[in-house]
C-alpha positions in Angstrom: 93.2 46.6 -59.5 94.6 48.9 -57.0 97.6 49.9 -58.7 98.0 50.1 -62.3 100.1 47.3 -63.0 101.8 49.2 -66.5 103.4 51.4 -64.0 104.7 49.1 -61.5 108.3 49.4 -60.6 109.0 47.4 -57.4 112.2 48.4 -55.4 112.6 45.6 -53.0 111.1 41.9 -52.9 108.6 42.8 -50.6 106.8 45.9 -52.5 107.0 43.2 -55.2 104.9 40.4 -52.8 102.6 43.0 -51.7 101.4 43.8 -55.8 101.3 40.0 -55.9 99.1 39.9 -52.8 97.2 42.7 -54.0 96.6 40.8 -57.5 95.3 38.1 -56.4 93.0 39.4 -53.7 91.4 41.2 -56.7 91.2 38.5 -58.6 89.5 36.2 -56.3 86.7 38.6 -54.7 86.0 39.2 -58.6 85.7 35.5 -59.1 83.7 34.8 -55.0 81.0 37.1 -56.4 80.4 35.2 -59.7 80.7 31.9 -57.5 78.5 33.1 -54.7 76.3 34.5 -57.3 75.7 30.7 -58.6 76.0 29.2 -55.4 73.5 31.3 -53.8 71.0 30.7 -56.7 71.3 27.0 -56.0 70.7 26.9 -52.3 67.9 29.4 -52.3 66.0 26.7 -54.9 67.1 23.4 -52.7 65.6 25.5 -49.5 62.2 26.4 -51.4 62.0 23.0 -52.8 62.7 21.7 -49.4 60.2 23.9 -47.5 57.4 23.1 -50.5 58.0 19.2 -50.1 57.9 19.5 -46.2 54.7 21.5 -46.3 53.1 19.0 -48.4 54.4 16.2 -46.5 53.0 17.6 -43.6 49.5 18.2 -45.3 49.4 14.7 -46.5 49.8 15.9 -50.0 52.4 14.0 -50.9 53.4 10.7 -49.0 57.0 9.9 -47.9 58.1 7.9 -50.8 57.5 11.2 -53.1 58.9 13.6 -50.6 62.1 11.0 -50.6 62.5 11.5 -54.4 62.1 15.1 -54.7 64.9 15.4 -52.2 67.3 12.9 -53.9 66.7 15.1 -57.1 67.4 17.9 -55.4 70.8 16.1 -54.5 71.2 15.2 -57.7 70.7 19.0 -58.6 73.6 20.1 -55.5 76.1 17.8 -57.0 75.9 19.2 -60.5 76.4 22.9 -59.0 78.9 21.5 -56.9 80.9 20.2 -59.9 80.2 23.3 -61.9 81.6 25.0 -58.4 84.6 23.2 -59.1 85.3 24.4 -62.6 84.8 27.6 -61.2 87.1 27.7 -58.9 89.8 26.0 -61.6 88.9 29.4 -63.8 89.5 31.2 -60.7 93.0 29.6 -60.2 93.9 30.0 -64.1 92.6 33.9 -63.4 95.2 34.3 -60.5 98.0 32.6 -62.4 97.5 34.7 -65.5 97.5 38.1 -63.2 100.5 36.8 -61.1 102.6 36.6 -63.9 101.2 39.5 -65.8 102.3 40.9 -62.7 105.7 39.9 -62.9 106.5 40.6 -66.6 105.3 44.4 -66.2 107.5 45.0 -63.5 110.5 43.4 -65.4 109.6 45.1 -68.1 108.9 48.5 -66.2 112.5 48.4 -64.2 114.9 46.9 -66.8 112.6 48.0 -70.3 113.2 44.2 -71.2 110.1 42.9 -72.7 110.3 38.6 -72.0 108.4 36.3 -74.2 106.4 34.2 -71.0 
């Protein structure tokens, strides 16, 4: 994080929006690199895959009914990333909420030594 959030002790509304800004910008680029991690694993197989069925295609290995199925699994294959893409991004929301409001009880606690329950 780029502050350390135990020690926080906004004096205006704005110092306070900028350690919310600041939360959740490190929150999501930690979250983008686990995402783009998966993601890229995904697209780097549907593009070999792709290139290995057109090559074949093209050599008359395979004919265009085979080619046609190994691409429709390979769509089959997108749309589960895709939907584990979405869970991941949910995570990533729950992430932000969690460090907003972590956010927001330190410096309450840190200004007034008030210690809420939320």
């Amino acid at each position: 994080m780029a502050f350390d959030v135990s020690k926080f002790k906004p004096k205006s509304a704005d110092e306070l929006f900028d350690g919310l800004v600041s939360v959740v910008k490190d929150v999501a680029l930690e979250q983008w690199t686990q995402i783009k991690g998966e993601m890229t694993y995904h697209f780097k197989f549907i593009a070999e895959k792709t290139a290995e069925v057109a090559a074949k295609l093209a050599g008359g290995i395979i004919d265009d009914k085979e080619a046609d199925a190994t691409l429709h699994l390979l769509e089959v294959n997108l749309n589960s990333a895709l939907k584990q893409f979405a869970f991941m991004a949910y995570v990533t929301a729950q992430k932000i909420l969690s460090a907003v409001f972590n956010l927001l009880k330190s410096a309450i606690r840190n200004l007034t030594g008030v210690k809420l329950l939320f």
